[in-house]
ROSE-4610 file (N, C-alpha, C; in Angstrom, 1 decimal, always signed):
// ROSE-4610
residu = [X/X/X/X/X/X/X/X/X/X/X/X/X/X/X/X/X/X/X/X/X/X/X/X/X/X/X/X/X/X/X/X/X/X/X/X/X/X/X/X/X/X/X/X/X/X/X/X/X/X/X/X/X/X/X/X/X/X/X/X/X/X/X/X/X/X/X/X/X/X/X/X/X/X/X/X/X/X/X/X/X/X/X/X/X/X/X/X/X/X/X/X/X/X/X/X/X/X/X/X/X/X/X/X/X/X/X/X/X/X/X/X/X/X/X/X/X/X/X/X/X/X/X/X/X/X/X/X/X/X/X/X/X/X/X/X/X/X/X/X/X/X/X/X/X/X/X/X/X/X/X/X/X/X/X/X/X/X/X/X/X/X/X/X/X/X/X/X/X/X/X/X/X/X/X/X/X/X/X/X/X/X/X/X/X/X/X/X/X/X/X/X/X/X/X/X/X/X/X/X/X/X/X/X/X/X/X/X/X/X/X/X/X/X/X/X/X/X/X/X/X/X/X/X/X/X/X/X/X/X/X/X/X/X/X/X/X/X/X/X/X/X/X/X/X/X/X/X/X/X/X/X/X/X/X/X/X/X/X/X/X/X/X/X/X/X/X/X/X/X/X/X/X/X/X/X/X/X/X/X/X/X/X/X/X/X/X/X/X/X/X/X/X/X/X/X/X/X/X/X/X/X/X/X/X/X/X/X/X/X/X/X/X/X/X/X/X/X/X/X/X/X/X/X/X/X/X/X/X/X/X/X/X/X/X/X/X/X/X/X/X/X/X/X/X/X/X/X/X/X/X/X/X/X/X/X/X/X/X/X/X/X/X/X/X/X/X/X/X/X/X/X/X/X/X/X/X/X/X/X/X/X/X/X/X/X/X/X/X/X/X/X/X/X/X/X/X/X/X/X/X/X/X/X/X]
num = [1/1/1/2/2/2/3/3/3/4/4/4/5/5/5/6/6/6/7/7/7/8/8/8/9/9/9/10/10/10/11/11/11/12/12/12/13/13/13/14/14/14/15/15/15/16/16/16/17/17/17/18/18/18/19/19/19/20/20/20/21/21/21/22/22/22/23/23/23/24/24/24/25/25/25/26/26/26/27/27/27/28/28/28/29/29/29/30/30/30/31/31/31/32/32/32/33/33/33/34/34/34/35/35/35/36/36/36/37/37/37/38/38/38/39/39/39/40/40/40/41/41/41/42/42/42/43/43/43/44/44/44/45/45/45/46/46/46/47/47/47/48/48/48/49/49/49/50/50/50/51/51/51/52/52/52/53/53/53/54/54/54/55/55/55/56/56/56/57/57/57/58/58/58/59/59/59/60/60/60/61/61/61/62/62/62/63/63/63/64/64/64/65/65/65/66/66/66/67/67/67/68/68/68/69/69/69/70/70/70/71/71/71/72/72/72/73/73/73/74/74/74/75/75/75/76/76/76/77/77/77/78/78/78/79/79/79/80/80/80/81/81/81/82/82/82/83/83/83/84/84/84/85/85/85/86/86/86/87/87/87/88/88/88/89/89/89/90/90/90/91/91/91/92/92/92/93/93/93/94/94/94/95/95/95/96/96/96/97/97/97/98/98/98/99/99/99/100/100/100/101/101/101/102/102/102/103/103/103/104/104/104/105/105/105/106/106/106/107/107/107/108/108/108/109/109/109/110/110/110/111/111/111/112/112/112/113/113/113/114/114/114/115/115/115/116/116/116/117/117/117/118/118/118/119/119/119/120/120/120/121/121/121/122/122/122/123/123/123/124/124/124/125/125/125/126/126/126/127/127/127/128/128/128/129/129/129/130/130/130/131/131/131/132/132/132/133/133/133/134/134/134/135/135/135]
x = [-42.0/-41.6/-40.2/-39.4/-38.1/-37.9/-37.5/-37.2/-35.6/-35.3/-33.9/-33.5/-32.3/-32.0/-32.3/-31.8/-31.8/-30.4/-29.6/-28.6/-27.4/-26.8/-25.5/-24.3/-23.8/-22.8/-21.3/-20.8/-19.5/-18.9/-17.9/-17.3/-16.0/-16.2/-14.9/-13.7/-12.3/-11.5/-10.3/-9.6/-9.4/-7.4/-6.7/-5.3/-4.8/-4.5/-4.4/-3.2/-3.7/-2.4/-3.0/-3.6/-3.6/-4.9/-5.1/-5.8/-6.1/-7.5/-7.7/-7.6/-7.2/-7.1/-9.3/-9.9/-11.2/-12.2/-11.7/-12.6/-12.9/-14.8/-15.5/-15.2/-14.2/-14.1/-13.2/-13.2/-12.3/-11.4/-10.0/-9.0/-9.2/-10.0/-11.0/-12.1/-12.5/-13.7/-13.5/-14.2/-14.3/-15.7/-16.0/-17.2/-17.2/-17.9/-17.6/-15.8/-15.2/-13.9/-13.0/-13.4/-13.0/-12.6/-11.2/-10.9/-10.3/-10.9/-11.0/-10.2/-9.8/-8.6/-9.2/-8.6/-9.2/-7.5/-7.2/-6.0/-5.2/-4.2/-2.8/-1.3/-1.2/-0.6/+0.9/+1.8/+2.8/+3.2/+1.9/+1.8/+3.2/+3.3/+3.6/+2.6/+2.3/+1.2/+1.4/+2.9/+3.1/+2.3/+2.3/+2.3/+1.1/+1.1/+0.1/+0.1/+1.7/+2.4/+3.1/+3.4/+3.6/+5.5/+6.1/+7.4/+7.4/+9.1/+9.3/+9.8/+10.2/+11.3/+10.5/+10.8/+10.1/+10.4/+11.9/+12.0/+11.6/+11.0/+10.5/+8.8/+8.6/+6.5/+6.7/+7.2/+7.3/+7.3/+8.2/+8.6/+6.9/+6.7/+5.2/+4.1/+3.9/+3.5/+2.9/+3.9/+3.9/+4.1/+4.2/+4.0/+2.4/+1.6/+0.2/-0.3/-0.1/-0.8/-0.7/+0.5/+0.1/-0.8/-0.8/-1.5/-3.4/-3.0/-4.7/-5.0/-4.1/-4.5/-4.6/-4.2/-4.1/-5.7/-5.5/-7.1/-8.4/-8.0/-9.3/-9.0/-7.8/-7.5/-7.4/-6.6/-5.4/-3.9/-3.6/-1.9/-1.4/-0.3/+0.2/-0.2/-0.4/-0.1/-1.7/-3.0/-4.0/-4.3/-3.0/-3.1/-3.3/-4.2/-3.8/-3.7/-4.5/-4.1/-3.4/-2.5/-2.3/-2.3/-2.8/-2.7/-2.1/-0.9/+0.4/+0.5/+0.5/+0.6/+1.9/+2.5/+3.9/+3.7/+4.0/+4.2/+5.0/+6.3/+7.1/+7.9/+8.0/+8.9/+10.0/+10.4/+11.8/+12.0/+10.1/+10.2/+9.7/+9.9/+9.9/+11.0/+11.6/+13.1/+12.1/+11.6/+11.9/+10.3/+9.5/+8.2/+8.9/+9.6/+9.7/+10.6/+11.7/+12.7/+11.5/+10.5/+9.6/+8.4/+8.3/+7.2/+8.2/+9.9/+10.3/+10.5/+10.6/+10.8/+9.1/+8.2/+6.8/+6.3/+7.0/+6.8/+7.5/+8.8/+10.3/+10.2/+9.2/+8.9/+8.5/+9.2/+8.6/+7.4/+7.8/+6.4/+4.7/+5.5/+4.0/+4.0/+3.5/+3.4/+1.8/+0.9/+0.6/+0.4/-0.8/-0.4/-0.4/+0.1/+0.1/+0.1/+0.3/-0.4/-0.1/+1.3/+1.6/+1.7/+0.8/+0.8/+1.4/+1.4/+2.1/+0.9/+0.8/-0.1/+0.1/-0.9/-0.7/-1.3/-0.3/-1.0/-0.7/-1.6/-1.6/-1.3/-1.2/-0.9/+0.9/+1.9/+3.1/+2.9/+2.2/+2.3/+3.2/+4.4/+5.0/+4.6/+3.9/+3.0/+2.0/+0.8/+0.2/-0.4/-1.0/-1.5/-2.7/-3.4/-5.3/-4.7/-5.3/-5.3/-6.6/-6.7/-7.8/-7.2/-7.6/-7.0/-8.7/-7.9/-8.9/-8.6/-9.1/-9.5/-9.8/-8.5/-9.2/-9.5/-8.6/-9.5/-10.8]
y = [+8.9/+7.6/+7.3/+7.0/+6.4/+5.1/+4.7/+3.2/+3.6/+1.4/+1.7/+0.9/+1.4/+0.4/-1.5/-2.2/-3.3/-3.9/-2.8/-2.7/-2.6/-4.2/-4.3/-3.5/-2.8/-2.6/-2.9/-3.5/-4.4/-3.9/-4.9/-3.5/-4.4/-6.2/-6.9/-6.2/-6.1/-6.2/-7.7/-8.0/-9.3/-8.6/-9.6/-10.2/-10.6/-10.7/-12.0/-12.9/-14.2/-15.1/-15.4/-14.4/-14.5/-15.2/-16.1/-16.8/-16.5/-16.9/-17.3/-18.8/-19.8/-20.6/-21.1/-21.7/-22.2/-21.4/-19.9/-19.0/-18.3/-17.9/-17.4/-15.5/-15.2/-13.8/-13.0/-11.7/-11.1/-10.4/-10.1/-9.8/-8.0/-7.3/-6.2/-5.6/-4.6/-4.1/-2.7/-2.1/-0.7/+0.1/+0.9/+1.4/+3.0/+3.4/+4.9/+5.4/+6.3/+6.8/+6.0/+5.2/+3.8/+2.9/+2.6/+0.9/+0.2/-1.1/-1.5/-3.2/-3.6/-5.0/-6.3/-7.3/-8.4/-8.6/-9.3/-10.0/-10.1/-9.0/-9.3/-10.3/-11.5/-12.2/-11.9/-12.5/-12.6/-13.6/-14.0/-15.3/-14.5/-15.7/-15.3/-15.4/-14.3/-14.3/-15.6/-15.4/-16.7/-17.9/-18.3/-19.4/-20.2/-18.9/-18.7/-19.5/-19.5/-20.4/-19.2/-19.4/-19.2/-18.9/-18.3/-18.7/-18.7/-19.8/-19.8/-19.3/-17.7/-16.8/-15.4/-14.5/-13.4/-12.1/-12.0/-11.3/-11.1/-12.8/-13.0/-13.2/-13.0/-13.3/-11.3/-10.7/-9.2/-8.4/-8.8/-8.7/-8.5/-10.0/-10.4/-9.6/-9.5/-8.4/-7.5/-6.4/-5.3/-5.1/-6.3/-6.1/-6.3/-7.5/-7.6/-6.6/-5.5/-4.5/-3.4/-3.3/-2.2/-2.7/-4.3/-4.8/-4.5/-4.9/-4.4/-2.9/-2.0/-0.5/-0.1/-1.0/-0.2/-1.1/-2.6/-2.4/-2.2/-1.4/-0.5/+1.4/+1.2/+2.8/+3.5/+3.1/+3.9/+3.4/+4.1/+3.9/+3.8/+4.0/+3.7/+5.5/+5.9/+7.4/+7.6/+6.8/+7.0/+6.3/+5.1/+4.5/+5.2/+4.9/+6.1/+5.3/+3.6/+3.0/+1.7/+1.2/-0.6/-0.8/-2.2/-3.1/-4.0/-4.0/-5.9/-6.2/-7.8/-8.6/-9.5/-9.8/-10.1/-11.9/-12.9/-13.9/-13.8/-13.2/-12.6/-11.7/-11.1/-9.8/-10.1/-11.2/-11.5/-11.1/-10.9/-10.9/-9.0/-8.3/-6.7/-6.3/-6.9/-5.9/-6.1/-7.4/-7.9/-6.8/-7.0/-5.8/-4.4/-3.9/-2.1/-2.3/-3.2/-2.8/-2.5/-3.7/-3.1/-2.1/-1.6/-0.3/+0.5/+0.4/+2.3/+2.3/+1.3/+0.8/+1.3/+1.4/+1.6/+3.3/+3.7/+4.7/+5.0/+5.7/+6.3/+7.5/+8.7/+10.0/+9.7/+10.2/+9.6/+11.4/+11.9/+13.1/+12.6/+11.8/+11.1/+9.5/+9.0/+7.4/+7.8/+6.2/+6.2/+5.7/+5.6/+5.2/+3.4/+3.2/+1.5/+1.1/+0.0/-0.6/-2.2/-2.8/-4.1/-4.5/-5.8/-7.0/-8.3/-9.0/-10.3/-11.2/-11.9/-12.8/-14.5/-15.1/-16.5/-16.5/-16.8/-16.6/-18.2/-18.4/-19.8/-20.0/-21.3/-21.8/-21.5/-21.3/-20.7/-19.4/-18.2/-16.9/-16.5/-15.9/-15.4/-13.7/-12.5/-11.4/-12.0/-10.6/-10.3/-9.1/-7.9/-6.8/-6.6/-5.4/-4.9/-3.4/-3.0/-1.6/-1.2/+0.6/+1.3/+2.6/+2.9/+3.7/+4.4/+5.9/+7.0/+7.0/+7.9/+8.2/+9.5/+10.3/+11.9/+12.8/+11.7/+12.8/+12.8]
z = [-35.8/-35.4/-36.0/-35.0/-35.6/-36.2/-37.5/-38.0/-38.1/-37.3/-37.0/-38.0/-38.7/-39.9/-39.8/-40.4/-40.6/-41.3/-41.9/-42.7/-41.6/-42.3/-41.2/-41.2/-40.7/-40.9/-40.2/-41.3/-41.2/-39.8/-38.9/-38.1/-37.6/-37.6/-37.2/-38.7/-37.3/-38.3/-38.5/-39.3/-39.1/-39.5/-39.2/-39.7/-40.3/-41.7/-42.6/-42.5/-41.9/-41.8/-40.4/-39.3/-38.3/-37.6/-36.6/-35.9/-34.7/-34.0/-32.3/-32.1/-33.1/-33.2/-33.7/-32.6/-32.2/-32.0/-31.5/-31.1/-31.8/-32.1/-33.0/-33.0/-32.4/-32.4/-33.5/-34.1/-34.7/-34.3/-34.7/-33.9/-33.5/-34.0/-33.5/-33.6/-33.5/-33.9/-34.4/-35.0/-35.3/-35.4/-34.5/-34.7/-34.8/-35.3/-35.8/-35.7/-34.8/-35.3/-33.9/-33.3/-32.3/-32.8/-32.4/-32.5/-31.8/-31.3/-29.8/-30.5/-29.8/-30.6/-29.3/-30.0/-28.9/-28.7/-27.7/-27.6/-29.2/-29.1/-30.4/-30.2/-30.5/-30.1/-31.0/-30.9/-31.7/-33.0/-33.3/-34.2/-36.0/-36.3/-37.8/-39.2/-39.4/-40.6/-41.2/-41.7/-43.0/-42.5/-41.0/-41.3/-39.4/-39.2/-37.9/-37.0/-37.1/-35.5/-34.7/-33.6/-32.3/-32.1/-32.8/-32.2/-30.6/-30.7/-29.0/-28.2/-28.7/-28.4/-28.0/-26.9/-26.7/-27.5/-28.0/-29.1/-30.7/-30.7/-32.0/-31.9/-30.9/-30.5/-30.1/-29.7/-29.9/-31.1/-31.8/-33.3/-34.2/-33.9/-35.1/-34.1/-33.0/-31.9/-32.4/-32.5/-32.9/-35.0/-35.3/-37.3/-37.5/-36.3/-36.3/-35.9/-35.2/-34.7/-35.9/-36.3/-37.3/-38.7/-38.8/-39.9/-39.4/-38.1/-37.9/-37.9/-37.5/-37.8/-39.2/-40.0/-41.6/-42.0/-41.5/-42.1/-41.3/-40.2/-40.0/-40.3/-41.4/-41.9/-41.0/-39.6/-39.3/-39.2/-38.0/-37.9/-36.3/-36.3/-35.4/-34.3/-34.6/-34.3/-33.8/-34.2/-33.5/-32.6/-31.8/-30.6/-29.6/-28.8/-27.3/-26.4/-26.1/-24.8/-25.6/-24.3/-24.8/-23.5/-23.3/-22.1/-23.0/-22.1/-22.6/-21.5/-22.0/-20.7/-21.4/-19.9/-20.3/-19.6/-19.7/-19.4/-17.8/-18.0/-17.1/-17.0/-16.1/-16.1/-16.8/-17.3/-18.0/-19.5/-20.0/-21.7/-21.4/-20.1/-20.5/-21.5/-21.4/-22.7/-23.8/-24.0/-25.4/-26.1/-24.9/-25.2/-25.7/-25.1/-24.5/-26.3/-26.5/-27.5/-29.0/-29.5/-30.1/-29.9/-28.5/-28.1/-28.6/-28.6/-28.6/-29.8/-30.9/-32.3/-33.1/-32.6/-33.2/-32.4/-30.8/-30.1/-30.1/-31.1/-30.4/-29.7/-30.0/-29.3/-28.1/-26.3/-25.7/-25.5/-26.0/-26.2/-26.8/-27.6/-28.3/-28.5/-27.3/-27.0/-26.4/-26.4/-26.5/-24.3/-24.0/-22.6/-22.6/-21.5/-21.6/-20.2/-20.0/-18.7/-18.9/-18.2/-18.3/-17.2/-17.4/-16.5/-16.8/-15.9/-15.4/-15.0/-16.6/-16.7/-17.7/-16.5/-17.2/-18.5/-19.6/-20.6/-21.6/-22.3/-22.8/-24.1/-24.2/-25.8/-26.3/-24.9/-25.5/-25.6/-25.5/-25.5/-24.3/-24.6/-23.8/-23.6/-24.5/-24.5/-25.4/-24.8/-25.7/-25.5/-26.7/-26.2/-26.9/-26.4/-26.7/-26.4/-27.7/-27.7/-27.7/-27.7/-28.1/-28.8/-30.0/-31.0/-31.4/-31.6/-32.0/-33.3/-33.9/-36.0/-35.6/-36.1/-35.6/-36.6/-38.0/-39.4/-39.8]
């Protein structure tokens, strides 16, 4: 007979500084050598506002995303997908200038997949990854 544990094991990973504002979710998850992210906004840790600029909500973007790979103990290098969603095709520079800044090898990038979406609260992007752990 199989008994299935009872022992939780932790798996949200969080942002420090960083918010969903109201919403009971964590900004991802990690289960065995998977790590799966909810919506990464461009907030500023310090102070977990919103700039109103697409090169500066890109900026805190992509500094949140590597804060969440280090605390589920990885990195940038075990990304394999991103879905970004761009407000409008007008903030693509401002996305791509920090994707080649975090992706400069275009040998080893990760795949991605950007849309043109209504996105709220002043978000001009936002992205969701899915990252492997291959040690």
């Amino acid at each position: 007979m199989n008994e299935q544990s009872t022992e939780r094991v932790g798996r949200s990973i969080e942002i420090e500084g960083i918010t969903h504002g109201h919403a009971p979710i964590p900004m991802g998850a990690r289960v065995g050598n998977m790590i799966y992210s909810s919506g990464i906004m461009g907030k500023n840790p310090a102070n977990d506002t919103l700039p109103s600029d697409a090169p500066s909500q890109s900026m805190y973007m992509f500094a949140n995303l590597q804060s969440l790979l280090v605390n589920a103990g990885a990195s940038l290098k075990n990304v394999v997908h991103v879905k970004a969603y761009i407000k409008d095709n007008t903030h693509r520079d401002a996305l791509n200038e920090e994707w080649l800044k975090c992706f400069p090898d275009p040998l080893d990038r990760p795949a991605r997949h950007t849309m043109v979406s209504d996105l709220p609260g002043g978000m001009l992007m936002q992205i969701e990854i899915v990252a492997v752990i291959t040690n």
